[in-house]
ZALOTOR-360625 format. One record per residue (C-alpha): x, y, z; residue in three letters. Coordinates in nm, 2 decimals, always signed. Layout:
<nodes>
+--------+--------+--------+--------+
:   east :  north :     up : residu :
+--------+--------+--------+--------+
:      X :      Y :      Z :    ALA :
...
+--------+--------+--------+--------+
</nodes>
This chain:
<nodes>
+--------+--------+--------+--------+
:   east :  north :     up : residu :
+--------+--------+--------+--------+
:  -0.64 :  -3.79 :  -2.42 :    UNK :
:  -0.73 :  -3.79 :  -2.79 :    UNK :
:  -0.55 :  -3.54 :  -2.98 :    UNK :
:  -0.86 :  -3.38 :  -3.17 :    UNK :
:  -0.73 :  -3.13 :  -3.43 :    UNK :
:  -0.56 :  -3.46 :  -3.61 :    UNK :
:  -0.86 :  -3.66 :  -3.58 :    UNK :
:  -1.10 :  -3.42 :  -3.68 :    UNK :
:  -0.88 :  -3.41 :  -4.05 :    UNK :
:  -0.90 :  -3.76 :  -4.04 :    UNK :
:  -1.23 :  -3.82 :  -4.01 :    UNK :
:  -1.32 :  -3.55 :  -4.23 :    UNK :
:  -1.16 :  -3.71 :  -4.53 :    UNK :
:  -1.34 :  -4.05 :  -4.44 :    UNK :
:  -1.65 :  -3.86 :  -4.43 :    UNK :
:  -1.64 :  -3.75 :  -4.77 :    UNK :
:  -1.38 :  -3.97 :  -4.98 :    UNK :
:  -1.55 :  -4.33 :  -5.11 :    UNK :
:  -1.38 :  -4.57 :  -4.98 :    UNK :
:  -1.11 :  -4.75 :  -5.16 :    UNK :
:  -1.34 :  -4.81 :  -5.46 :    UNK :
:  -1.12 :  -4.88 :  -5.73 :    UNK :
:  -0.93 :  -5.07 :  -5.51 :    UNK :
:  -1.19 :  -5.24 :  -5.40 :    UNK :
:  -1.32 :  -5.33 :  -5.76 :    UNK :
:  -1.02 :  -5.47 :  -5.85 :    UNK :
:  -0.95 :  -5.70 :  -5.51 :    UNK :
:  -1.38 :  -5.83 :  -5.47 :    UNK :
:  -1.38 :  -6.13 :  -5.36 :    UNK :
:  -1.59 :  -6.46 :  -5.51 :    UNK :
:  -1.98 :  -6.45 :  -5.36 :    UNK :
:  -2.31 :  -6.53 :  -5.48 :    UNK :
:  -2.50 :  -6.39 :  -5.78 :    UNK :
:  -2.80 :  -6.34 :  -5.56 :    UNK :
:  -2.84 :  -6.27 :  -5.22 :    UNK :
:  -2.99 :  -6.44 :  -4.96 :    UNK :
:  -3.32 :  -6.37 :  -4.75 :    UNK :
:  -3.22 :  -6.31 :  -4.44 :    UNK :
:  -2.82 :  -6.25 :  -4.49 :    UNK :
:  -2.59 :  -6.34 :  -4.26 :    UNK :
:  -2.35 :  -6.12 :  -4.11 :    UNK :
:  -2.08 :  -6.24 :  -4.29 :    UNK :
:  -2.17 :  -6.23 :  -4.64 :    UNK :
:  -2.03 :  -5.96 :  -4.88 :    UNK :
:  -1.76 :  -5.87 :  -4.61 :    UNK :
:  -1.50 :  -5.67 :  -4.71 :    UNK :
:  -1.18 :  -5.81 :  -4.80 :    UNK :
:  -1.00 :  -5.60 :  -4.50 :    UNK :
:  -1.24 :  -5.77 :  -4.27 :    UNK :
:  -1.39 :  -6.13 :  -4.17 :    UNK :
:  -1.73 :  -5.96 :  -4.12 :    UNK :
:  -1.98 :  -5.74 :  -4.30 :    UNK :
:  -2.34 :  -5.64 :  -4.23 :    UNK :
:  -2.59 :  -5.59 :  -4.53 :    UNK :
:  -2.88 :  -5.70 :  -4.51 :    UNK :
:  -3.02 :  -5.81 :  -4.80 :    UNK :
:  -3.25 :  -5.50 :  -4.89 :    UNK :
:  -2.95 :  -5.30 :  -4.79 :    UNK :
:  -2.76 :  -5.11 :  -5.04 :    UNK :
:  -2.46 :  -5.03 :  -4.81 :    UNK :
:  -2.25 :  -5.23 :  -4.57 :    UNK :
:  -2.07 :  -5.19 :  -4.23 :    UNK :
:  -1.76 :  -5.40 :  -4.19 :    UNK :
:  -1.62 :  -5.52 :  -3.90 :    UNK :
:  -1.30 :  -5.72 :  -3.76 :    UNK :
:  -1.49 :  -5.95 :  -3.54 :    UNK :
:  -1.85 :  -6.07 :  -3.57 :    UNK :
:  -2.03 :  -5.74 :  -3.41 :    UNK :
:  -2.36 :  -5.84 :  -3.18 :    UNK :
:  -2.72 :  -5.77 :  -3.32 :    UNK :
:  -3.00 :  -5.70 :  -3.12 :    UNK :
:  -3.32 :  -5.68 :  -3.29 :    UNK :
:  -3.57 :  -5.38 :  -3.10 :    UNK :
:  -3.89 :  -5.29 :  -3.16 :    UNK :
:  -4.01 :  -4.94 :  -3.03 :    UNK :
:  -4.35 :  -5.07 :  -3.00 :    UNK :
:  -4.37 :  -5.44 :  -2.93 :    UNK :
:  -4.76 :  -5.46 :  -3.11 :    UNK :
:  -4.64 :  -5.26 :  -3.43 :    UNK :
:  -4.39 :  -5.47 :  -3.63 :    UNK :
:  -4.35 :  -5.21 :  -3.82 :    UNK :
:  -4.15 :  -5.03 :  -3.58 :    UNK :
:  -3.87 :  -5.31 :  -3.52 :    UNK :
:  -3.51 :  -5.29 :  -3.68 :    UNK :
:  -3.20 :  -5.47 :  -3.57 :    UNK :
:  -2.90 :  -5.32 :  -3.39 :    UNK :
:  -2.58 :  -5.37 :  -3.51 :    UNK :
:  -2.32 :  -5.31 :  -3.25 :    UNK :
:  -1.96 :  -5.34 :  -3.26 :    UNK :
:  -1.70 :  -5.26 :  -2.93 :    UNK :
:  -1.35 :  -5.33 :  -2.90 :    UNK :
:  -1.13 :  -5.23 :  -2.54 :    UNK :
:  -0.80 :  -5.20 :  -2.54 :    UNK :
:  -0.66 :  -5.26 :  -2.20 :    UNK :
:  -0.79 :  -5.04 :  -1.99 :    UNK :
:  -0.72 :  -4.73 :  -2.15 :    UNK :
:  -0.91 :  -4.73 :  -2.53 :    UNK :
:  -1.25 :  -4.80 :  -2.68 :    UNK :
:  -1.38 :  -4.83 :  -3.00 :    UNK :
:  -1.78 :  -4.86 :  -3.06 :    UNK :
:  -1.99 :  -4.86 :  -3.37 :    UNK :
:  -2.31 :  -4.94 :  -3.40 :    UNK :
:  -2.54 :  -4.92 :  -3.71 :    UNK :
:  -2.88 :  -5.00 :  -3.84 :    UNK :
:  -2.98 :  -5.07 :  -4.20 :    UNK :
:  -3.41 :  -5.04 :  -4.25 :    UNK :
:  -3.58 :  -5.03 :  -4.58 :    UNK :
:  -3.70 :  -4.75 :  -4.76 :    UNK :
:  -3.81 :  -4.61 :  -5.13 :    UNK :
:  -3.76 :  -4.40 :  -5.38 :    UNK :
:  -3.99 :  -4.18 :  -5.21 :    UNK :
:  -3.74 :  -4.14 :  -4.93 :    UNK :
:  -3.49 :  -4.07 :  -5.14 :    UNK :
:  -3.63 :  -3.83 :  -5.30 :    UNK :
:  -3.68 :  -3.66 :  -4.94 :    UNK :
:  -3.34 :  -3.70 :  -4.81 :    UNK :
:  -3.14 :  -3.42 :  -5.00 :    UNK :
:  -2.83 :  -3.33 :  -4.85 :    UNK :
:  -2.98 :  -3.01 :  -4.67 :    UNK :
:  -3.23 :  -3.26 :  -4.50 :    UNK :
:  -2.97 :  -3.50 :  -4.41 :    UNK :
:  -2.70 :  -3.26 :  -4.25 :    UNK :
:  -3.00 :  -3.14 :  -4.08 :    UNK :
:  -3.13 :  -3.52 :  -3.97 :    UNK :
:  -2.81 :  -3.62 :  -3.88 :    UNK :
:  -2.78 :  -3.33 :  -3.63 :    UNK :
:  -3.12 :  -3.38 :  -3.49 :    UNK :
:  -3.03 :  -3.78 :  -3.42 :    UNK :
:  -2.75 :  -3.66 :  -3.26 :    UNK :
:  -2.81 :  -3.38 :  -3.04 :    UNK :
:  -2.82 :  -3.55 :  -2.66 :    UNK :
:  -2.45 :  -3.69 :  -2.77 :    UNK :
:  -2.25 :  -3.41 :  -2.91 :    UNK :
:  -2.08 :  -3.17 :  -2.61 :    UNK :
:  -1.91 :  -2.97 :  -2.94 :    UNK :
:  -1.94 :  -3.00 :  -3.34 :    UNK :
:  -1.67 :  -2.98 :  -3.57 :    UNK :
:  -1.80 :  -3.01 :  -3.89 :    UNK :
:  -2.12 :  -3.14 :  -4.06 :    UNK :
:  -2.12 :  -3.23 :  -4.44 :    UNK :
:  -2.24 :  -3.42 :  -4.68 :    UNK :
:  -2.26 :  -3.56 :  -5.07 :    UNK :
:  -2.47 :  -3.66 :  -5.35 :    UNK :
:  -2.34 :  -3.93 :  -5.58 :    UNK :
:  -2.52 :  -4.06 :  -5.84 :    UNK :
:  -2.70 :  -4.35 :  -5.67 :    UNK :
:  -2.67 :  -4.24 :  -5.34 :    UNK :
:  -2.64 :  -3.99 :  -5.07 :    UNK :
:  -2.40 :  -3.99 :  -4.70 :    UNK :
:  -2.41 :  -3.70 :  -4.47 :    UNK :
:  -2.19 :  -3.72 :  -4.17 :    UNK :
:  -2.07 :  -3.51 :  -3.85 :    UNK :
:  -1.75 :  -3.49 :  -3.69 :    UNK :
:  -1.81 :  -3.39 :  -3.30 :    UNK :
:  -1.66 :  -3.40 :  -2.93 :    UNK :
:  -1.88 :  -3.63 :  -2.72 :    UNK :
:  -1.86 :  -3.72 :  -2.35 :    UNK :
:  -1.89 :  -4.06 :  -2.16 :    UNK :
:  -1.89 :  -3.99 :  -1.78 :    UNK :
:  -1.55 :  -3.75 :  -1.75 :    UNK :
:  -1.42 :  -3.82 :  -2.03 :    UNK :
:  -1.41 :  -3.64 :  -2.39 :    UNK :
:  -1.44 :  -3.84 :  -2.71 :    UNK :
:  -1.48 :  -3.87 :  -3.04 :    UNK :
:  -1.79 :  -3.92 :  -3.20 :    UNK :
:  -1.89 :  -3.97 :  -3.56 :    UNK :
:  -2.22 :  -3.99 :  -3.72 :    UNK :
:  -2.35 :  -4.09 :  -4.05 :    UNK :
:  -2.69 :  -4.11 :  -4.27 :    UNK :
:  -2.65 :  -4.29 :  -4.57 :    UNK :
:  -2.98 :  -4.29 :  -4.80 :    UNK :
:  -3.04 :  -4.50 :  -5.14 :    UNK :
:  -3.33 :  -4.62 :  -5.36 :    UNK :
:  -3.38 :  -4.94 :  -5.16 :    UNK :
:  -3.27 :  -4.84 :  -4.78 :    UNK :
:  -3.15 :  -4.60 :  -4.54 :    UNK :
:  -2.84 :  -4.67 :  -4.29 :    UNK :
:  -2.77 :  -4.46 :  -4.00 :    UNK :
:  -2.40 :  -4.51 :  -3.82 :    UNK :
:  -2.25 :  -4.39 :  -3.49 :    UNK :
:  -1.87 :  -4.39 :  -3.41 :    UNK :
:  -1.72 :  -4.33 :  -3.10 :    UNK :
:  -1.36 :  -4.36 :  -3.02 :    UNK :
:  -1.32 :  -4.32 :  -2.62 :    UNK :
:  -1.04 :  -4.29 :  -2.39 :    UNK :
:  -0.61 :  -4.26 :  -2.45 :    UNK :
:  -0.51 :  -4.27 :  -2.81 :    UNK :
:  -0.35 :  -4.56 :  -2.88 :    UNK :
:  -0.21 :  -4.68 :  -3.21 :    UNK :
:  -0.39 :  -5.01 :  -3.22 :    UNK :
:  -0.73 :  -4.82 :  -3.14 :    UNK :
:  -0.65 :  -4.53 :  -3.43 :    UNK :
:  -0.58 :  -4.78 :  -3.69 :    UNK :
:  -0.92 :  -4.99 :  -3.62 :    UNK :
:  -1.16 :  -4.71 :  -3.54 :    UNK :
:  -1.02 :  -4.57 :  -3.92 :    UNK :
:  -1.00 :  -4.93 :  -4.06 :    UNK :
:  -1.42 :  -4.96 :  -3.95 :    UNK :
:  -1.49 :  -4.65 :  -4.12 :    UNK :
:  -1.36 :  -4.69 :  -4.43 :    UNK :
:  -1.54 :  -5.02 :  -4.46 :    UNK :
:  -1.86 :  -4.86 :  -4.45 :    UNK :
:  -2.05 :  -4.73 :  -4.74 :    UNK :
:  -2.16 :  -4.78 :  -5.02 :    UNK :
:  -2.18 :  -5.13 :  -5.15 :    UNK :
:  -2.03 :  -5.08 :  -5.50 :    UNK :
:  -1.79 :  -4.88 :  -5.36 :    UNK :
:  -1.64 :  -5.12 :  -5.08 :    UNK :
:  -1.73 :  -5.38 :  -5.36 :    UNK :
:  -1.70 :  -5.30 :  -5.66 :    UNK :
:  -1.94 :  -5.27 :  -5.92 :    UNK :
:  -2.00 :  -5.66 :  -6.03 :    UNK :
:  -2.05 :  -5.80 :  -5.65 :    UNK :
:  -2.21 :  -5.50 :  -5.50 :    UNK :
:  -2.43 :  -5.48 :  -5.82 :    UNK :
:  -2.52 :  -5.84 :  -5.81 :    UNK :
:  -2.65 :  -5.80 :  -5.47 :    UNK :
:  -2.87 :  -5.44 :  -5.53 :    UNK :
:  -3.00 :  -5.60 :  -5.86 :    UNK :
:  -3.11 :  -5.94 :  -5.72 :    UNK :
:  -3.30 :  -5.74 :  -5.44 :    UNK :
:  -3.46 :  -5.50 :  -5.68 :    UNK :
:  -3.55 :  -5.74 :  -5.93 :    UNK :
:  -3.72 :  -5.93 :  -5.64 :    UNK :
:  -3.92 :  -5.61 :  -5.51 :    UNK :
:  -4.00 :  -5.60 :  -5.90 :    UNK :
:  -4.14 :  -5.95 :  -5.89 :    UNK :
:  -4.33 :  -5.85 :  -5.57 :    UNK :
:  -4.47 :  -5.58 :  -5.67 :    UNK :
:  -4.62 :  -5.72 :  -6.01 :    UNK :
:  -4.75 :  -6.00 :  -5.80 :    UNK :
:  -4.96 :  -5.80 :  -5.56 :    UNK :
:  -5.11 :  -5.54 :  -5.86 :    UNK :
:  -5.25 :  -5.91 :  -6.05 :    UNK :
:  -5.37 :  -6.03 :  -5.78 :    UNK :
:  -5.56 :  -5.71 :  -5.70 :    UNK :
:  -5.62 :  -5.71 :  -6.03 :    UNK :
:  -5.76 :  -6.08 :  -5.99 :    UNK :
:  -5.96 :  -5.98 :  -5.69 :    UNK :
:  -6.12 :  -5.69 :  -5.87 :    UNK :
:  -6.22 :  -5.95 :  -6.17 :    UNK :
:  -6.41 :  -6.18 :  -5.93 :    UNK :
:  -6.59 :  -5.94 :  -5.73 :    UNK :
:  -6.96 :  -5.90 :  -5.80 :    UNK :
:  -7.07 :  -5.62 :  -6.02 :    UNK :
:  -7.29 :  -5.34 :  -5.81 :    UNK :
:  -7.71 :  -5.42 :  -5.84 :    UNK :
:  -7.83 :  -5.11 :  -6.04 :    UNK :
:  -8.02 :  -4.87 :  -5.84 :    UNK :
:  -8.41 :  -4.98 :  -5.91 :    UNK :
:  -8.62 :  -4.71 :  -6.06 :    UNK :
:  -8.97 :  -4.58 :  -5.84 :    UNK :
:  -9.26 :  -4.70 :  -6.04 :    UNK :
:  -9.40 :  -4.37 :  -6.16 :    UNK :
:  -9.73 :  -4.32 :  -6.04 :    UNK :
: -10.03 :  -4.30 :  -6.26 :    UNK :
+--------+--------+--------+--------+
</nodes>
């Protein structure tokens, strides 16, 4: 059974403390200057781990021991709009523990940024969570100054069983990244030390980084949006050029 009044102070300082960021800074390893279209699940992993998910518009990433499974979903098949990929991550340990994190990375803009304060995110994060949490802990969040992470601490419930569940909401100029955590089952050693490994390998990409690779990455995606951007407004500017001027209205013929 897990022992929650040492998990819950656990996974409360996760919650709030960036992860290993000066450590991190100094240990980055090599990786390119720009990142790719579609990036694959191992680039900019974290040194702890052989995996790391960050898509390339993403401006945080989820690292993982083994390559996780991705299942791309669309909640309505005729709106692409609506699709996202699944990241999802388990790991059984006999028969007696289970570690499962799943995450899912989708653009978004200043605007919704600007929306997310950390009053709307505790509050978010409570509503995507309410058909999984038998019993909360604690809800908090932060505001850094190029990002912002709420997260809850709960008591969940798969069949009999209680366990523990973590959520987070992560929200950034480019992109917003949603995690859930569940550790299920007996606590084990081997299961406590990866279901704490996991989550302090997600976050922030400078932070789990450092600021040159993590910065290479949010830069080359931002000055690409630039680019994009500038290209659509001249070629609506283009458009507006070569479209015919309007006939001018012709004047009645005043009678005489």
């Amino acid at each position: 059974m897990i022992r929650f009044p040492l998990w819950i102070f656990l996974c409360t300082a996760l919650l709030i403390t960036p992860a290993h960021a000066q450590d991190k800074a100094a240990q980055a390893p090599t990786a390119p200057a720009t990142a790719p279209q579609d990036a694959p699940v191992k680039a900019f992993a974290p040194k702890d781990f052989a995996y790391g998910y960050s898509p390339e518009y993403c401006d945080f990433v989820a690292g993982f021991p083994e390559e996780p499974l991705i299942i791309h979903h669309c909640e309505d098949e005729n709106d692409p709009s609506t699709c996202f990929n699944l990241v999802s991550y388990t790991k059984v340990f006999g028969l007696s523990s289970t570690v499962k994190v799943e995450a899912i990375c989708n653009p978004a803009g200043a605007e919704m940024y600007e929306h997310f304060t950390p009053e709307t995110m505790e509050k978010t994060v409570r509503a995507m969570t309410k058909d999984k949490v038998v019993k909360e802990f604690k809800v908090d969040s932060r505001d850094e100054k190029e990002y912002r992470q709420s997260g809850l601490v709960a008591q969940g419930r798969q069949g009999l069983n209680d366990t523990l569940y973590i959520a987070q909401l992560w929200v950034a100029n480019n992109s917003i990244m949603s995690v859930e955590a569940e550790l299920m089952g007996e606590q084990t050693p081997e299961a406590d030390e990866l279901f704490a490994n996991i989550l302090r390998n997600i976050g922030y990409l400078k932070d789990i980084q450092g600021e040159e690779l993590g910065g290479q990455k949010i830069q080359a995606y931002e000055a690409k949006k630039a680019q994009a951007l500038a290209e659509a407004a001249a070629k609506d500017a283009d458009a507006t050029k070569e479209a015919p001027a309007p006939k001018a209205a012709e004047q009645p013929t005043p009678k005489k």
